[in-house]
C-alpha positions as CSV (number, residue, x, y, z in Angstrom):
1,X,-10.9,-13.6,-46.7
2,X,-11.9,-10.5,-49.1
3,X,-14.4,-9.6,-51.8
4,X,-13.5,-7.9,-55.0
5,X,-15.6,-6.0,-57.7
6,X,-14.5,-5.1,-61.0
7,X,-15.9,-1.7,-62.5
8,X,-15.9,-1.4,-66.2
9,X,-17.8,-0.2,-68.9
10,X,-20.4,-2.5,-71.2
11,X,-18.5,-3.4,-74.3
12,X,-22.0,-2.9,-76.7
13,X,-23.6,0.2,-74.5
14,X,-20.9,1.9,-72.9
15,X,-22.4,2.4,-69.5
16,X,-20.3,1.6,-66.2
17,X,-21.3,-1.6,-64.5
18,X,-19.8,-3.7,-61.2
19,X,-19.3,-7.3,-62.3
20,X,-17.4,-10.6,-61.1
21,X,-14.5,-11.0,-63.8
22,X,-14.3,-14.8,-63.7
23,X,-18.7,-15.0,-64.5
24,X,-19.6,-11.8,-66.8
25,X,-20.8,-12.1,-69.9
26,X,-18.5,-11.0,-72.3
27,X,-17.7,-10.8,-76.1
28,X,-13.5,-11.0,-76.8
29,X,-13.1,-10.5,-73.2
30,X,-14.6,-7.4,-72.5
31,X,-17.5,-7.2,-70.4
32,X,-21.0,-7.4,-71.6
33,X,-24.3,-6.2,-68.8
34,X,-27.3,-7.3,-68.0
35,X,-29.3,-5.0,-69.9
36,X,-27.8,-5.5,-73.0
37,X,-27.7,-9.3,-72.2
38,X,-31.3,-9.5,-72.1
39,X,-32.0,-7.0,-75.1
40,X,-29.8,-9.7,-76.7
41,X,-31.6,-12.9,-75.7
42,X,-35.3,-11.2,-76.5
43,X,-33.7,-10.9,-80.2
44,X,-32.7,-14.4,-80.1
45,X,-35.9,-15.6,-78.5
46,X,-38.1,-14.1,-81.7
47,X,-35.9,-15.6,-84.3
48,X,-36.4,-19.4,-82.8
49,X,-32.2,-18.9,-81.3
50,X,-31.0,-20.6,-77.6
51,X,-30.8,-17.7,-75.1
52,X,-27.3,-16.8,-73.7
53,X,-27.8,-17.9,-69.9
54,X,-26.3,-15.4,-67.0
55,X,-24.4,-16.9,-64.4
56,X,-25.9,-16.3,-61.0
57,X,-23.4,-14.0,-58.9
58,X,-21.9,-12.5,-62.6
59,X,-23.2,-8.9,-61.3
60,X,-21.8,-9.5,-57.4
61,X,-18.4,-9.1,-55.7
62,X,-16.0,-12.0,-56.2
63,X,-14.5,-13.8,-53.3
64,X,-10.7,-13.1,-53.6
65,X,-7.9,-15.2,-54.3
């Protein structure tokens, strides 16, 4: 049994991240982090809008297969 971690950049910041591909955020497919996420959800928060939920392990290594 293995562990894998993806490394790309944030789709709205730029900045390299690690992230499970099957639980990251992401907008069209491309990766979104947790920063960014949040900076998000505290917009959404102040106009009365549902906050996008991470999933727990979205920032971890994978188990493979």
């Amino acid at each position: 049994m293995g562990y894998m971690l993806m490394v790309g950049r944030c789709c709205a910041c730029g900045r390299m991240m690690t992230f499970n591909p099957y639980l990251v955020p992401s907008v069209k497919g491309e990766p979104v982090c947790r920063e960014c996420v949040e900076a998000h959800n505290r917009v959404r928060r102040e106009r009365g809008l549902p906050e996008f939920q991470i999933p727990a392990g979205a920032y971890e290594a994978a188990e493979e297969g």
